[in-house]
C-alpha positions as CSV (number, residue, x, y, z in Angstrom):
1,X,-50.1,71.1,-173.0
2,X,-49.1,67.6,-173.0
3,X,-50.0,63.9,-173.7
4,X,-51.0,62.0,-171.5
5,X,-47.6,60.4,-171.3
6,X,-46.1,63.5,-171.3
7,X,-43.9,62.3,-174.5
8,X,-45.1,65.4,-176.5
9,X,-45.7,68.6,-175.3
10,X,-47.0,71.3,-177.2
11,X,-46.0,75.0,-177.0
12,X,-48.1,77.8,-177.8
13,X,-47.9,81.6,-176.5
14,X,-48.8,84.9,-177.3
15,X,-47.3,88.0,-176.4
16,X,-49.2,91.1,-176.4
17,X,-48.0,93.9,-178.7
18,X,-47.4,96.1,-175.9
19,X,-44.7,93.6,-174.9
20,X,-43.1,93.0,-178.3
21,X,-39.7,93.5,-178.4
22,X,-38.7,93.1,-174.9
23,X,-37.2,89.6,-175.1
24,X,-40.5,87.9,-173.6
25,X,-40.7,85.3,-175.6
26,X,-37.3,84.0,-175.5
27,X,-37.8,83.6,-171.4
28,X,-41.2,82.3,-171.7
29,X,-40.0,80.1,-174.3
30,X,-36.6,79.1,-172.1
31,X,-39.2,78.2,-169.3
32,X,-41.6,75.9,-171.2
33,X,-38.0,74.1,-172.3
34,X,-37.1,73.7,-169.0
35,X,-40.3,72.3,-167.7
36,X,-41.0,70.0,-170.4
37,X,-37.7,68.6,-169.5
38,X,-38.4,68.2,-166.3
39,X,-41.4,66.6,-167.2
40,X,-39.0,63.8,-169.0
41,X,-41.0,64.9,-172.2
42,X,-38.9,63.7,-175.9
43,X,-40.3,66.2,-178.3
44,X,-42.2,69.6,-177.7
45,X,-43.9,70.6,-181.2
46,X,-45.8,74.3,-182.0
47,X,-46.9,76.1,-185.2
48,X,-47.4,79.4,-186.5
49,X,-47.9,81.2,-189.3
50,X,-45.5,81.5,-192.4
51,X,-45.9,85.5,-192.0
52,X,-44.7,85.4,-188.6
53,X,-40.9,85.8,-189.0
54,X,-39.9,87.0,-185.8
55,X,-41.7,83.9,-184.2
56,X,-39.6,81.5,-186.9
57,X,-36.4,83.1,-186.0
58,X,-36.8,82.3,-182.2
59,X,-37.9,78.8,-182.9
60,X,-34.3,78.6,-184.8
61,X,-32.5,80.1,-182.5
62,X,-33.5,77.8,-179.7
63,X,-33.2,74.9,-181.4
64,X,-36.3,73.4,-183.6
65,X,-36.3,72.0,-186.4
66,X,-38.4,74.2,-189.3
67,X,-40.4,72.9,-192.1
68,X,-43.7,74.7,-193.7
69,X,-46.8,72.5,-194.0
70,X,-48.5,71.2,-197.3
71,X,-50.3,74.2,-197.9
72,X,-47.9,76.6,-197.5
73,X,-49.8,78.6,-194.6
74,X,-48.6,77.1,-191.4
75,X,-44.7,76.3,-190.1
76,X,-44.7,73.1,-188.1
77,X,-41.8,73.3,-185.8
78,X,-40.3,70.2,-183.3
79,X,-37.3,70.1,-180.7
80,X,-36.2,66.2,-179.5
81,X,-35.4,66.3,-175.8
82,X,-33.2,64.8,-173.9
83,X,-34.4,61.4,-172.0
């Protein structure tokens, strides 16, 4: 989903657990890069949940910057694009 600028995008999946572990969300997550930056979009944002490791450790490893929210509960995450 984007603005109406397409500046910010915002990523959000979910993967069923019947497809867990396959490397799913790594491509899916690969794609959305790639079309946001087609798009000419300069940031892409998500959250999730703090107890959601497995989703933390793919934001790392494809680039976003981490940090939990106020309360604790939620992990804000962002990636700056390239123009």
């Amino acid at each position: 989903m984007a603005d109406p600028d397409r500046e910010t995008v915002e990523y959000a999946i979910l993967v069923a657990d019947a497809w867990q572990n396959r490397g799913l969300g790594g491509h899916i997550t690969d794609y959305c890069l790639e079309i946001a930056a087609r798009w000419g979009a300069q940031r892409i944002v998500a959250q999730t949940t703090t107890d959601n490791p497995r989703m933390i450790a793919l934001f790392r490893n494809h680039g976003f910057d981490i940090r939990p929210d106020t309360d604790g509960a939620l992990v804000e995450v962002e990636k700056k694009l390239g123009s």
